[in-house]
N, C-alpha and C positions, 0 to 999 in steps of 0.2 A: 403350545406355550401360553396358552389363553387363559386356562382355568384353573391349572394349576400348579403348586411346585413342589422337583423332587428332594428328598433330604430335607425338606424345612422341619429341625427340630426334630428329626426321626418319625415324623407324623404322615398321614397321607391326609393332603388338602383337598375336600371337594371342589367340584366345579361351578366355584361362585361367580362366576362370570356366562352363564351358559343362554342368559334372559335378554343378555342383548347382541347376539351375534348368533350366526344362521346355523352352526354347526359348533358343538362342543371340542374344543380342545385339550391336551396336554402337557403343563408347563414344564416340560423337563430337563433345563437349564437352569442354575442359578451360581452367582457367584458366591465368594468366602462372607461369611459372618460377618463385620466390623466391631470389637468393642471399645473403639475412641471414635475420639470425633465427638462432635457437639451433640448431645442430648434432644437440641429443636431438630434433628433431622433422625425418621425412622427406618429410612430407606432412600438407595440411589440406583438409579438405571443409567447404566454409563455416565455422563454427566450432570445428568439432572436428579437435582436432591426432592425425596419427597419427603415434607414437614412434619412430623408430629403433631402439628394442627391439622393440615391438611387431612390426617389420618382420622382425629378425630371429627372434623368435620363429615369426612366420608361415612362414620359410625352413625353419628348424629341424623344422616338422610338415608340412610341406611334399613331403617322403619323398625329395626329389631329394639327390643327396649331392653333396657340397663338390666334389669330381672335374668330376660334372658343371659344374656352375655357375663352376668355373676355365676349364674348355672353353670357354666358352659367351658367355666377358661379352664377347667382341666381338660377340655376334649378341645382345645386345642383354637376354640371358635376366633380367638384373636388373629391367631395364625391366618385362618381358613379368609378373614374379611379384608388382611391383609393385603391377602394373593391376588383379591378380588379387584383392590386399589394397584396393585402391582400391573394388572393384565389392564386395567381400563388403560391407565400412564401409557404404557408399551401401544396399544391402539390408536391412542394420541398421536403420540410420536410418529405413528407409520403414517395416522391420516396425513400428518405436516408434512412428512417427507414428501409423499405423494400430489402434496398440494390438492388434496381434494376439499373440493367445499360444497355448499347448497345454498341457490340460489332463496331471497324471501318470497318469491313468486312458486318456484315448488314447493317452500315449505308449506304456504300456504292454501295450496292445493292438494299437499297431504293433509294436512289437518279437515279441510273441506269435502274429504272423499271417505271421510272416517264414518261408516256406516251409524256411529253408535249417534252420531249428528245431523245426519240426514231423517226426514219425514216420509210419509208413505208414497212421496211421487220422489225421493230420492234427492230432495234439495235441502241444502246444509242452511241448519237452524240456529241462529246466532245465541236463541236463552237456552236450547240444547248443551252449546257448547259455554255457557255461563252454568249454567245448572252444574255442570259436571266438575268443573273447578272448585266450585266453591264446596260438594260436597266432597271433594276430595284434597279438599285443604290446597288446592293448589292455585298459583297467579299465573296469569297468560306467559308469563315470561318463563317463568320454569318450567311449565307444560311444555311449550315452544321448544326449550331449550333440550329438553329432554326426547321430543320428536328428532328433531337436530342431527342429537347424539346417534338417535339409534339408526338414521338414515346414513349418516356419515360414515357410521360403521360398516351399513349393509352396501355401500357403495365401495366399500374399502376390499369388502371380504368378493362382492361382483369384480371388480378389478385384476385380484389374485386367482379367481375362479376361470375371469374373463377367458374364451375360446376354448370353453371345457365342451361344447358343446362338441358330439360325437359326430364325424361326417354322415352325411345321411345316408351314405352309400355303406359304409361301415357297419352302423346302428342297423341298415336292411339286411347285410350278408351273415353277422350276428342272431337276426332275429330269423332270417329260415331256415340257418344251421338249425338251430334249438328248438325250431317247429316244426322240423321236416317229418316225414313219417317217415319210419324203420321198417323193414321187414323182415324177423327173426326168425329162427328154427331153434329150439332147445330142447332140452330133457333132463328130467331130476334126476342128479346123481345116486338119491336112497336107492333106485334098484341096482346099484352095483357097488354097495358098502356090503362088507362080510355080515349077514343079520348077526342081534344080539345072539338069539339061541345057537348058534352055529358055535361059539367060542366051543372048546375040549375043556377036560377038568385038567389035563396038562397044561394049556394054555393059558388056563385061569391061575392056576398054582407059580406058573413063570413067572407071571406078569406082575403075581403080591411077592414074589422072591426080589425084581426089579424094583419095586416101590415100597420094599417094606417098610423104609422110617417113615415116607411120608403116608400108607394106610396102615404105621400101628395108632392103637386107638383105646381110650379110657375105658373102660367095662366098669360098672359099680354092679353090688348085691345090697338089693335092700326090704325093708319092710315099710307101709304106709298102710294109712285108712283116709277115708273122704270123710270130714264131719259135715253133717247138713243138720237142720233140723229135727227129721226124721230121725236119725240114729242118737242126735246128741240131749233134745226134751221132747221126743213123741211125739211132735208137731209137722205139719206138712208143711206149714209157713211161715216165714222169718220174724223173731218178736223181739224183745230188748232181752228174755230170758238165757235165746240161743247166744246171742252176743256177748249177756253175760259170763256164759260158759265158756266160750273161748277166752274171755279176757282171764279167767281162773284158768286156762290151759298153758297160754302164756305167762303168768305169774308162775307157775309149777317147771316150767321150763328156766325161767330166771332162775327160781329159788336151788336150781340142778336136779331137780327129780327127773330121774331116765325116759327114756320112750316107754320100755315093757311096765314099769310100773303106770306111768298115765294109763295104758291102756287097760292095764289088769281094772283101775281103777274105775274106768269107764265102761270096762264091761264089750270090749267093742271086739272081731276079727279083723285081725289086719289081713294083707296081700303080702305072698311074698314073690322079691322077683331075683332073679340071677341072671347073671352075664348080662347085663343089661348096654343097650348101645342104642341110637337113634337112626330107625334106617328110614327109605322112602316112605314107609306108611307111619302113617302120625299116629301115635299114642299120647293123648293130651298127659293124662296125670305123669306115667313113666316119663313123658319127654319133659314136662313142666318142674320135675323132681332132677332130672338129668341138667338141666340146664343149672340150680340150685346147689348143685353136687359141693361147691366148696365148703358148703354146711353140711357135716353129718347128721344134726338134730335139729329140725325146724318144724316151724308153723307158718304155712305162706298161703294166701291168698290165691284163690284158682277159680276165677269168676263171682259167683253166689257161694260156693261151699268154701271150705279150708283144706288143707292136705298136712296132716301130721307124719312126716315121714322119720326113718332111722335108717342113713347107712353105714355097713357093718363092713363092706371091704371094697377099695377100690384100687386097680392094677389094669397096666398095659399090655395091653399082647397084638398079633394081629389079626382080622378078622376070619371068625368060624364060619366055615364053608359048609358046617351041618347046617348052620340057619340059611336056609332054603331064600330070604327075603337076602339077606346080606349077600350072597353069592348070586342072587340076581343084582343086587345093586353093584357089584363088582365086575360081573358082567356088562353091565352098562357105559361104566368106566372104560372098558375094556374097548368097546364098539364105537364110545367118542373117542379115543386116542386112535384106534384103526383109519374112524371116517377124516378125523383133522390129515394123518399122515397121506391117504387117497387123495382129496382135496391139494393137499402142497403137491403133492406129484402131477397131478393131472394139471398145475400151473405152472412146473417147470417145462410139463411139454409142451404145453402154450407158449411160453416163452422161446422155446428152443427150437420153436414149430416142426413140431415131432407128430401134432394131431392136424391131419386134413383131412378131406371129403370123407372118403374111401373108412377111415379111423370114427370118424365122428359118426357114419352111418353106423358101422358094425357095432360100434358105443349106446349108441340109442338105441337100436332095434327094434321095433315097433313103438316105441316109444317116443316118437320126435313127434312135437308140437310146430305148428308156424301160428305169430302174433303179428301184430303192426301197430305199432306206436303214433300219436299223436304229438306228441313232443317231450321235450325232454325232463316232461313235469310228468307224464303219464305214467303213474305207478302202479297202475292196476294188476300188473303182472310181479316187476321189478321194482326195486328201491331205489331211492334216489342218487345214490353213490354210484349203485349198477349202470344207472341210465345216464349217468355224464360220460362213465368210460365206455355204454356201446357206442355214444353220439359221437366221441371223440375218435372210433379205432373206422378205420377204410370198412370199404367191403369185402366179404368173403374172408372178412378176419374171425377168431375163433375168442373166446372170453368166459372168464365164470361171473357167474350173477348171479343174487341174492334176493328171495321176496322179501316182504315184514316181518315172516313168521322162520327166517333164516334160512330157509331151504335153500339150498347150493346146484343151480345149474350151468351144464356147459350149452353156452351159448353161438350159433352161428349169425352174424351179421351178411345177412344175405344183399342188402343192398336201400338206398334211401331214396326217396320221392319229393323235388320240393314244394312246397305248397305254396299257389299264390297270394300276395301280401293285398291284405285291405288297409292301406295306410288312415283310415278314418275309424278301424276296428280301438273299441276300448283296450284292448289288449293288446295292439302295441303300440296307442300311446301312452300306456304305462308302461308300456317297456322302454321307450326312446326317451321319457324322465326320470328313468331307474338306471339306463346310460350315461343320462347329464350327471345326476349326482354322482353317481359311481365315481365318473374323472373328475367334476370336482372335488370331490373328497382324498383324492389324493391327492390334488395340488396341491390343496389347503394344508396338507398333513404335510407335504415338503416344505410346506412356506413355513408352519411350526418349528422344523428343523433350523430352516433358516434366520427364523429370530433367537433361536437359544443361542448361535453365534456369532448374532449382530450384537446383541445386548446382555451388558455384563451386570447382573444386579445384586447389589450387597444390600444387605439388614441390621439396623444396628439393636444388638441382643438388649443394650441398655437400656434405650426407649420404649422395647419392647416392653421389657419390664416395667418402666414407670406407668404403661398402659396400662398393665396388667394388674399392678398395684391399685391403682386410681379405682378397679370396679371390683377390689374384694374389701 
């Protein structure tokens, strides 16, 4: 509810409030428009009217200059500095509720621990802190004021946060779940998917009967040359001559002169190609021309050279199993739909627990591996999805897992080892402030919830406008 709001103006408002409070929010509450009501007010949060001065004065300290903000008012940036003024108000209001305040003894002790004021033995420097005002346009009082604020805040948002802290017993059982070491038995499934070469020419012919709309496929027949240098001015290397030639190829193309006549005229042999299709092996020019196909007559660009191509017929059918490339590629097809449908079945007997000991040995066959994990970040083997749900399933449970490179194996959780904790290790004290924040963060994100229905905020559309007016 902090940073931003939803439906304001059909717009999405950034999070102009994110500089003074610990965590960004999402304003997504607001009440109806208003268009009456007095003009001096451009906004109200439940009871309390914010002014049209007030607005403008918030612009005013705002440091953005009038330039900008004329650029800007079609993207909305009135709106966006609004929301900004809207989310500080609504912070106010919660500091008051809560009666939170700061004493001039800590303020003053914050400003006095402000490194950028201290000297090299650490002791706060009073022209340090005159220095810094003055070259930033500021007087002690609004500096102050401005510390104030952001302390006020950061006690408001510790308040709401306050007891996020994870018990420590919790935060340890957490952390040697997730660091415990595993010890697995597995094997890749490739040796027991049907290999590609195995498919039948029965089986291949079924399976394009089963898919025929979605493998029929465009075929073109056509004719091309490569222009380079060489063939177009005798030349091994690019001049303004060669350039000029093509711009005269293109001009005879505008003007409607045919493919066979340029070429007669150029003296050149084309290529010709039929039944033309894109399979796994790349053909730059044919596949370059293939891609182009909704032009029968072109001149296109194909690195350094050009490609003058003509096609003469193009028609759907389904693919020819004389081309030895396409009926392997078909093939292929064939071996991923087989290994996906292997893969689903081998996880409903997982789930049905249909595979145990006895299954999973005869499965593997000489083929069983044992690993041992380090924690549940240890991908060396597994991916990271895979390694949450072996961490997650008991022992002696059974699972599929996935390296980087996708490979599919059935895995055995043979059993886990817990490892003792160095409470003073780096690692998990960042894991016990990765805890803290984690719960605060959803407090904070409940407490969001709970101001979009404490506080009901209207906008009056017409002030807006006189804003908006005033900077075009």
């Amino acid at each position: 509810m902090i940073s931003t709001f939803r439906n304001f103006a059909k717009s999405k408002i950034a999070g102009v409030f994110v500089f003074i409070i610990i965590i960004p929010f999402v304003f997504w509450g607001m009440g109806n428009m208003f268009n009456s009501g007095e003009i001096n007010n451009i906004a109200k949060i439940s009871k309390k009217n914010i002014s049209t001065q007030d607005f403008m004065n918030y612009l005013n300290n705002s440091n953005i200059s009038e330039k900008i903000i004329k650029e800007n008012l079609d993207k909305n940036i009135i709106e966006e500095l609004l929301s900004g003024l809207v989310s500080k108000n609504i912070l106010d209001l919660e500091i008051e509720n809560f009666n939170i305040s700061i004493s001039e003894l800590i303020l003053s002790q914050k400003i006095k621990s402000n490194k950028i004021f201290l000297d090299e033995k650490n002791v706060f420097q009073r022209v340090k802190y005159e220095k810094f005002l003055l070259s930033n346009n500021l007087s002690a009082v609004m500096f102050e004021q401005q510390i104030k604020n952001l302390e006020l805040k950061k006690n408001l948002f510790d308040l709401i946060g306050g007891g996020t802290v994870s018990p420590e017993l919790l935060t340890k059982n957490i952390y040697e779940d997730e660091n415990k070491t595993l010890e697995l038995e597995f094997f890749d499934l490739n040796s027991l998917y049907k290999k590609k070469e195995d498919f039948t020419d029965d089986e291949i012919e079924e399976f394009i009967k089963e898919n025929e709309y979605q493998l029929k496929k465009e075929y073109i027949d056509f004719k091309y040359v490569e222009l380079n240098p060489k063939n177009l001015v005798g030349l091994d290397e690019y001049n303004q001559k060669f350039f000029d030639e093509i711009d005269k190829i293109e001009n005879k193309i505008s003007d409607g002169q045919d493919f066979n006549t340029i070429i007669n005229e150029l003296n050149l042999i084309t290529k010709n190609v039929k039944e033309f299709i894109p399979t796994s092996v790349k053909k730059e020019e044919e596949d370059k021309i293939y891609s182009m196909r909704n032009s029968s007559f072109d001149l296109i660009d194909n690195g350094n050279n050009f490609l003058l191509f003509n096609i003469s017929k193009k028609y759907n059918r389904i693919p020819d199993l004389n081309n030895l490339q396409i009926k392997d590629d078909i093939k292929y097809l064939i071996y991923e739909k087989n290994k996906s449908s292997y893969v689903e079945r081998i996880l409903i007997e997982i789930q049905d627990k249909k595979i145990d000991d006895i299954k999973f040995a005869e499965m593997g066959n000489n083929n069983i591996e044992k690993i041992y994990t380090d924690s549940i970040n240890d991908d060396k083997k597994f991916n990271n999805n895979s390694l949450k749900i072996l961490y997650a399933l008991p022992k002696n449970s059974f699972a599929l897992a996935s390296d980087k490179e996708n490979n599919i194996y059935l895995v055995k959780k043979i059993g886990s080892k817990i490892n003792k904790i160095n409470e003073k290790n780096d690692k998990y004290l960042k894991f016990f402030d990765e805890q803290i924040s984690f719960k605060k963060n959803e407090i904070l994100s409940e407490y969001d919830k709970f101001l979009t229905d404490k506080y009901q905020v209207e906008l009056n559309e017409k002030s807006i406008d006189i804003v908006k007016n005033y900077f075009k």
